[in-house]
C-alpha positions, 0 to 999 in steps of 0.5 A: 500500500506504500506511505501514499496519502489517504483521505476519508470522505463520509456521506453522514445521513439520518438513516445512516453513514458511508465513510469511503478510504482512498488513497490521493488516485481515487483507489477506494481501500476501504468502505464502511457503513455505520448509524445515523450520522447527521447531529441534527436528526440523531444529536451529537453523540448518536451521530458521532458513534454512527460515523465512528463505526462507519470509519472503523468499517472502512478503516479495517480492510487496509489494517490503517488508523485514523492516524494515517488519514491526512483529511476526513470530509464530511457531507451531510445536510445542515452543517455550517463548516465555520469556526466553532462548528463540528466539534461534536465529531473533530473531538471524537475523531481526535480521541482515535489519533487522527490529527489531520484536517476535517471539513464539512461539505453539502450533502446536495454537493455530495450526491452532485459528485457522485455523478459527476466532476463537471464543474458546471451541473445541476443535482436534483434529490428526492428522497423524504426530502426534495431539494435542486441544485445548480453547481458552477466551480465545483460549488453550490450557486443556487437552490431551490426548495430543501426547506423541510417537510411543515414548509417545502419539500415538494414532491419528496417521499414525505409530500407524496406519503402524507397525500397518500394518507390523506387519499385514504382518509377522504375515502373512508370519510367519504369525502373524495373518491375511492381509492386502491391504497384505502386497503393498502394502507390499512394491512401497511398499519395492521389495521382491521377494518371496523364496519361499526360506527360511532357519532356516525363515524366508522371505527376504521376511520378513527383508528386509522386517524389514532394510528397517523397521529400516533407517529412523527409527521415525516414518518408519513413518507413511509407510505409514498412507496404504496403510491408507486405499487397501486394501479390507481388512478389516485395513486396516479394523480398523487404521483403525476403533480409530485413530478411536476412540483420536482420540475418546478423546483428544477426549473429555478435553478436551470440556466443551461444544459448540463449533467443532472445528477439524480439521487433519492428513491423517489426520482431514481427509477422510471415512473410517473413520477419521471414521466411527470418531470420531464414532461412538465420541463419540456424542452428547457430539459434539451440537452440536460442528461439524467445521471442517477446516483444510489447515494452520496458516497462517491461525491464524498471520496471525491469531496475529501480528495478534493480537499486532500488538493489530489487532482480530479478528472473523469478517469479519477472518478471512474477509478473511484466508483469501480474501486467502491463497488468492489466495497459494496 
């Protein structure tokens, strides 16, 4: 393995964290997952442990330390990477033996450079969340939307499972129309349908009520893949205006063709939702082309290269998606 300089980059999330070794080419000798890595979602200690075992992981493979490591790049959504900042996680990596340098960087940035290296680009998320961006110089210019799930987040996994509840519950409200996911949702929250009512409402109705309020509002998003399964019109619908919010949210920050890297469950495979997106673009979508991506972890081995001062190009970053697969 030679003294070659090592970077780690971590693609630290809500549900869970990657952390990806490579050396200054773009060779990934390391990969690892751990917990929840974002301190705003899990809290400070939480997050810090969840990186800790993701780096551990990666860290095994080649038999180095955190010693070893000249910078650890961290992307994740919310960090400020000024003065002050990140504490939480450069006290405890300290604790290890790393002594190099930490900074932080955008998780919309790290889906982007999973895709691509170009420096001119748009990467548009939709996950529970939904957030677009356009980056020029290798940073973020503009955003559109990202704004959390009580004010934007148009189109996500979150706008599209709260519609599908609500679908449902106008259905057995008998306020608006019948509706295929109506049974899916009910065997989804084991919920046995209750033919008896009380004060003229139906048992189901109330349970099924008790059971959404009973969870946190972004927990709604766990039912938007039920829109994608249901052959229903409703389920169409719901899916059809999601892509066209996600248009619209792309749409403020186009200015020009380039690469549109796409990441999160939502946009990622063929479906309404797509067919939806590209539609509502139209012909501002010529010469835009789709680069789907699984998750930010070559954008954060290219972010902590980046940082390293290694040398980016296409065949670095090629190397380094081959390099991580093998991890995978």
């Amino acid at each position: 393995m030679g003294h070659d300089t090592l970077m780690l980059g971590l693609d630290a999330g809500g549900t869970s964290t990657r952390a990806v070794l490579t050396t200054s080419q773009g060779e990934c000798i390391g990969y690892g997952v751990g917990g929840r890595g974002n301190p705003i979602a899990a809290g400070a200690d939480l997050a810090a442990e969840g990186v800790l075992d993701a780096v551990a992981l990666a860290l095994a493979p080649s038999s180095r330390s955190l010693a070893d490591v000249s910078v650890i790049t961290a992307a994740m959504a919310g960090q400020k990477a000024v003065e002050g900042e990140g504490g939480w996680l450069r006290d405890r990596l300290a604790a290890e033996g790393f002594a190099g340098t930490l900074t932080f960087e955008s998780d919309l940035l790290a889906t982007y450079s999973s895709g691509s290296v170009e420096p001119f680009g748009y990467a548009i998320v939709a996950g529970t969340g939904a957030c677009a961006v356009r980056v020029s110089g290798g940073r973020i210019e503009a955003t559109a939307d990202g704004l959390g799930w009580l004010l934007g987040d148009r189109g996500s996994g979150f706008w599209i499972g709260r519609r599908v509840a609500r679908a449902v519950v106008r259905d057995l409200d008998d306020a608006g129309p019948a509706t295929a996911l109506t049974d899916a949702v009910l065997e989804r929250l084991d919920i046995v349908e209750d033919a008896t009512r009380r004060e003229g409402r139906s048992r189901t109705l109330e349970n099924l009520v008790g059971s959404l309020y009973g969870v946190r509002p972004i927990e709604l998003a766990a039912l938007a893949p039920l829109a994608f399964t249901a052959d229903d019109p409703v389920a169409e619908s719901i899916l059809r205006r999601a892509g066209e919010h996600l248009a619209d949210s792309f749409a403020a920050v186009l200015s020009g063709p380039g690469p549109l890297v796409v990441g999160g469950s939502v946009l990622f495979r063929p479906s309404e939702v797509r067919d939806a997106f590209m539609q509502r673009l139209g012909d501002s979508a010529a010469g835009l082309e789709l680069l789907p991506v699984v998750d930010g972890a070559v954008g954060a081995g290219v972010l902590a290269l980046r940082a390293g001062g290694a040398r980016l190009s296409s065949e670095t970053h090629a190397r380094l998606c081959e390099s991580i697969e093998r991890f995978r």
